[in-house]
N, C-alpha and C positions, 0 to 999 in steps of 0.2 A: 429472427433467430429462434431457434426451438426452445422451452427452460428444459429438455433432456439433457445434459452434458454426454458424452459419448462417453463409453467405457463405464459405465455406473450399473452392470448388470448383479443379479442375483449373486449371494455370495458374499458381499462386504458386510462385516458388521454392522447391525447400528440401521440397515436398509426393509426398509416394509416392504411388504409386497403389497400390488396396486394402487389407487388412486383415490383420492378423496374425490367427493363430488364438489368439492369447490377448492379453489384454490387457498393454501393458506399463509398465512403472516408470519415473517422472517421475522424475527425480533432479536435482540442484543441484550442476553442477559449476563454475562460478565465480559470482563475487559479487566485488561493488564498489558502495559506495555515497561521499556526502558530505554532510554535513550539517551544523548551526550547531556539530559538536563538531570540525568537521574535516574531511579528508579520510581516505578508509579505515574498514575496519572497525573497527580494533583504536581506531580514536578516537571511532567511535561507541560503544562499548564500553568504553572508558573514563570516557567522559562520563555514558555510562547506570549504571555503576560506582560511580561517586562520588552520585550522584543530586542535581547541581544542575543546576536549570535552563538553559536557553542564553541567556533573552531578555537584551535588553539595547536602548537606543535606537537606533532606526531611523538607520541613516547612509545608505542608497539615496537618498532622497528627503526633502524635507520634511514635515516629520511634526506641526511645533508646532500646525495647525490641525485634529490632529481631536483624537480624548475622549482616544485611550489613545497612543501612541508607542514601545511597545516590539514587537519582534520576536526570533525565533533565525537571524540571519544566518550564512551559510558565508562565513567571512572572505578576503578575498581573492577574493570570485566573480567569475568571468569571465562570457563573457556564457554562455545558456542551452545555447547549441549545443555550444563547446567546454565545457562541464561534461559534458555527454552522451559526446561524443566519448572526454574521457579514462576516465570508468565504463566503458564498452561495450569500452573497447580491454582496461580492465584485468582486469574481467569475461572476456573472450576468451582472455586468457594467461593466467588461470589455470586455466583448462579448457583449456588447451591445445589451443586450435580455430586450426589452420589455414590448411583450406580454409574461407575465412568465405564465398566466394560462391556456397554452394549454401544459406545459412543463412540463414531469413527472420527479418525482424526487425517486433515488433510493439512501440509507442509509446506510452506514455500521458503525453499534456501539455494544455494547456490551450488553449481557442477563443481565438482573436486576437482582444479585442476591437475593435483600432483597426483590423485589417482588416474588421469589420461595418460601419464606421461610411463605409467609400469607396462611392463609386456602383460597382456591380457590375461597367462600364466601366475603373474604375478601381484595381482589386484584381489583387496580386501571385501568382497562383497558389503562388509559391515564399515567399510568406511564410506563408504556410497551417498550419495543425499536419499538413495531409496533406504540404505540399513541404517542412518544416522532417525528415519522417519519411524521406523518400527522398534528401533530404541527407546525413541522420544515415548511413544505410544506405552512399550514394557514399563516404563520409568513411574510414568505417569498415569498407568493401570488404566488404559483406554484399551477396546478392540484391538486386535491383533492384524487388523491388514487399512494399515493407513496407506495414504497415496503419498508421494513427492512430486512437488514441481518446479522447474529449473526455468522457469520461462523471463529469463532476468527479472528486468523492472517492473514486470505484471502480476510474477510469481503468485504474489500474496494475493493481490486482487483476482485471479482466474480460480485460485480456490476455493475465494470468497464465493464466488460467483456457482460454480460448482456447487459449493455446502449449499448457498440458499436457493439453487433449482432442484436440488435432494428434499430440501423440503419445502419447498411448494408442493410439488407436487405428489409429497407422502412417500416416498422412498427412504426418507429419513425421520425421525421426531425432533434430533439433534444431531448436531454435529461441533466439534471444535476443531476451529481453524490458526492454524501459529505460522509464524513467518521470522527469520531472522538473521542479521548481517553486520558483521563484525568487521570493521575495517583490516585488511588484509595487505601486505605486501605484493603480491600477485596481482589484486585489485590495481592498488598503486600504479604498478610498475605499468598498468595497460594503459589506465586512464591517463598517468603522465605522457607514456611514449605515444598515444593519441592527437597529443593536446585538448585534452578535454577540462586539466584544471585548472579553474580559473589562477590566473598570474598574477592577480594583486591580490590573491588571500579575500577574497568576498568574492558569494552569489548574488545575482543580480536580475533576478527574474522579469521578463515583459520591461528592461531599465535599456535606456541608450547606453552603450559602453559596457553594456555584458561581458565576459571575458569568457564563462567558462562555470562548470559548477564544481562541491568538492565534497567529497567522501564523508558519512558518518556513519556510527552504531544506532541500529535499528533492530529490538527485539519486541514480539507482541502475541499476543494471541485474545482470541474472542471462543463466547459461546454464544452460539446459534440454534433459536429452538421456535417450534411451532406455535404458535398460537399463544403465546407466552400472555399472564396476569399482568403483569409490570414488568415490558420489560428496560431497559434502558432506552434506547429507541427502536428506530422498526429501519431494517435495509430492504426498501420500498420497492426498487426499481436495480436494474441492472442490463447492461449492454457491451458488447466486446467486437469488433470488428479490425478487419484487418486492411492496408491497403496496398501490398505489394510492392513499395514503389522503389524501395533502396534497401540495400542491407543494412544501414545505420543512420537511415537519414529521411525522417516525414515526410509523407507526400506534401507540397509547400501549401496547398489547397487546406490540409486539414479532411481531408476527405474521410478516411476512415474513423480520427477521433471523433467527427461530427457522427458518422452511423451509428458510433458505442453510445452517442450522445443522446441521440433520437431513439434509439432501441430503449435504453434505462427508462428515459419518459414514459413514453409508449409503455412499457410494463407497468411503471408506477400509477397509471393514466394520471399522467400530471403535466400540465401543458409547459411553455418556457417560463408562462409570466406566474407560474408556482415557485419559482427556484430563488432563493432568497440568499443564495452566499456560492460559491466554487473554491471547492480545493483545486487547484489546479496543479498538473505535473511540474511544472516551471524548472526545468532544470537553472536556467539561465545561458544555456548556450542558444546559440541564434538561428539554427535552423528550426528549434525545437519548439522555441516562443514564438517564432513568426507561424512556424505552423498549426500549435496551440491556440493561439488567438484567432486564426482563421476560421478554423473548427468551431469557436464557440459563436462567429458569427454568424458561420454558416446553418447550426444548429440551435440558433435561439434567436434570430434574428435580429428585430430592431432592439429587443430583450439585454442585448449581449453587454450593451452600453452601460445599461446601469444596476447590474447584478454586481453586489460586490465578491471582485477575487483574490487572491492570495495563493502563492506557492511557499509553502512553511521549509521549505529545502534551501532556504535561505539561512533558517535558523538553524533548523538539527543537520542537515548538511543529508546529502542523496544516501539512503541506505539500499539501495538498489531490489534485491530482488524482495527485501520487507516492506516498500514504501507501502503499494496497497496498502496493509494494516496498520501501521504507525499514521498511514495520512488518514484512514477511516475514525480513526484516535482522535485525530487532531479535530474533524471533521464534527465526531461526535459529543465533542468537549464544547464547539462553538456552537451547536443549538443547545445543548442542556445549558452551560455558563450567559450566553447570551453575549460573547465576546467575540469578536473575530478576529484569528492572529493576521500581525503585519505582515506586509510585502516588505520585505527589508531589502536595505543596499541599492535603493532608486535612487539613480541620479537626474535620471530626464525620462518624457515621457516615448513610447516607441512606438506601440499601440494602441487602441480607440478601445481601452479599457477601461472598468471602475477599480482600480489597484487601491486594495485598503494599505494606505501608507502613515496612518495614524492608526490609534486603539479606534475600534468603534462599533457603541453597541449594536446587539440587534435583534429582532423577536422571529426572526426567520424560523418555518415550520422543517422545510427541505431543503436541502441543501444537494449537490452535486462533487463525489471526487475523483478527479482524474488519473490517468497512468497511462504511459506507453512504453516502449520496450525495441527494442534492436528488432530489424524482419520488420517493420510495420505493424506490430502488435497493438492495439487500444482497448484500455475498457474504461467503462464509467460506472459509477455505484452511487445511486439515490438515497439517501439517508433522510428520514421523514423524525422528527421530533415525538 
């Protein structure tokens, strides 16, 4: 796969013109996230620390008419924008970014459905996830022509993926990337009428007796800069592949997640037996884990056994199109802490996996995190310590 992202021509803020003669290093100089543990990192990581769950009854909305009624709400949420607003700023100051308006900013949030539903006469440009993007950006005194992406579950991660081939390859010096998902009725209403949530109230990732997974608040955003002195870690590698096979259902192979798998290596040039932890997508529903697990055999072979993995959407619950960057969070907390969050809610074993289902430490350099998305969507993102 190319590191050009398509559509990244002359004209965006924030964008060099030509090429370095060498490729250069993604680095993570601030972060900020929020989620059902809280605000901040250090309460995502406490919460992933203790390894309980966040759900608990849905207080947003009326909930007593579908099957299940729990969610991992971020207590206190305001509404979508300013949760954005405060990550991006805080993200910002701790990168000690500045000059933010030569800094493009790229978005991953979710299609409006209630603006589909107006006659085309009747639709708010600025309610849009593209005019909620160049809000976000005015707010928060970034460049003037941010991007949106609506790509559900990947959203955050193809951004990600975007900002760091902007700058490898000198198109960019920085960029800030935000993503963010607020549990929604609408939401709700789809995943219930699916059956997609789990029925006994728990996720259950890569567990016999999975049921289903369930909804939570996910907000976050990072900066991403060149050649960074210090910077947090480094997003080493990356890979996105697609595999066509269903409109909501993995190829059972794993086929595609393994290429996003093998591409991110491949870039990071780091072989399987470098990879010391996986975030894994784990919904906990059962086409998604069987075919999840396949993929990482496929793509780390004898490797695959004793890599330990984890899907943290057990704890904070699926924030769909923000996972990317809350799991990159999650991801980047367990090489600096040295901790690796549980796989919760196992009751038996399903797959020939290393499921950390106890706390346990670890000096892991790289680590791997996973995403996929409705269409056959995959990506993966190398996170190097």
């Amino acid at each position: 796969m190319p590191d050009e992202p398509a559509g990244t021509g002359t004209g965006t803020a924030g964008i060099r013109s030509g090429h370095p003669l060498r490729p250069r290093s993604v680095g993570i100089t601030g972060l900020a996230v929020a989620s059902a543990f809280g605000r901040g990192l250090p309460a995502l990581e406490a919460g992933l620390a203790a390894g309980v769950p966040a759900f608990a009854p849905v207080t947003r909305f009326p909930a007593d008419k579908y099957r299940i009624g729990v969610a991992a709400e971020l207590p206190g949420a305001g509404s979508l924008l300013d949760e954005l607003i405060a990550v991006v700023d805080q993200a910002c100051e701790e990168a000690g970014l500045r000059d933010r308006g030569t800094t493009t900013l790229l978005l991953g949030v979710h299609r409006e459905p209630g603006l589909a539903r107006l006659p085309r006469w009747g639709r708010d440009p600025a309610a849009s996830s593209a005019g909620l993007a160049v809000t976000l950006a005015g707010k928060c005194g970034l460049a003037g022509s941010p991007r949106a992406y609506t790509t559900a579950c990947v959203s955050a991660s193809t951004a990600l993926i975007d900002a760091a081939s902007m700058i490898r390859t000198g198109r960019a010096d920085r960029v800030v990337v935000a993503a963010g998902s607020l549990v929604t009725e609408d939401d709700f209403a789809m995943f219930d009428a699916g059956r997609a949530l789990a029925a006994d109230g728990v996720v259950r990732p890569f567990s016999a007796g999975r049921k289903g997974l369930l909804l939570g608040d996910g907000v976050a955003a990072v900066v991403l800069e060149a050649d960074p002195h210090r910077p947090l870690t480094t997003l080493s590698g990356w890979g996105r592949a697609g595999d066509a096979y269903h409109v909501c259902q993995p190829h059972p192979d794993g086929t595609g997640m393994a290429r996003a798998i093998t591409d991110a290596l491949d870039r990071a040039g780091l072989t399987p037996a470098a990879v010391g932890y996986v975030n894994a997508h784990g919904t906990g529903t059962p086409h998604n884990d069987a075919a999840e697990a396949a993929a990482l055999h496929r793509a780390l072979g004898p490797h695959a056994a004793r890599i330990p993995v984890s899907s943290t959407k057990a704890l904070h619950g699926h924030v769909l199109e923000a996972s990317g960057l809350l799991e990159l969070a999650v991801t980047v907390s367990a090489l600096r802490t040295g901790r690796l969050p549980v796989n919760a809610g196992h009751l038996g074993p399903d797959c020939d996996l290393d499921l950390v289902l106890t706390p346990r430490a670890t000096d892991a350099r790289h680590a791997l995190s996973l995403n996929a998305a409705f269409g056959g969507a995959n990506t993966a993102l190398v996170v190097t310590a």
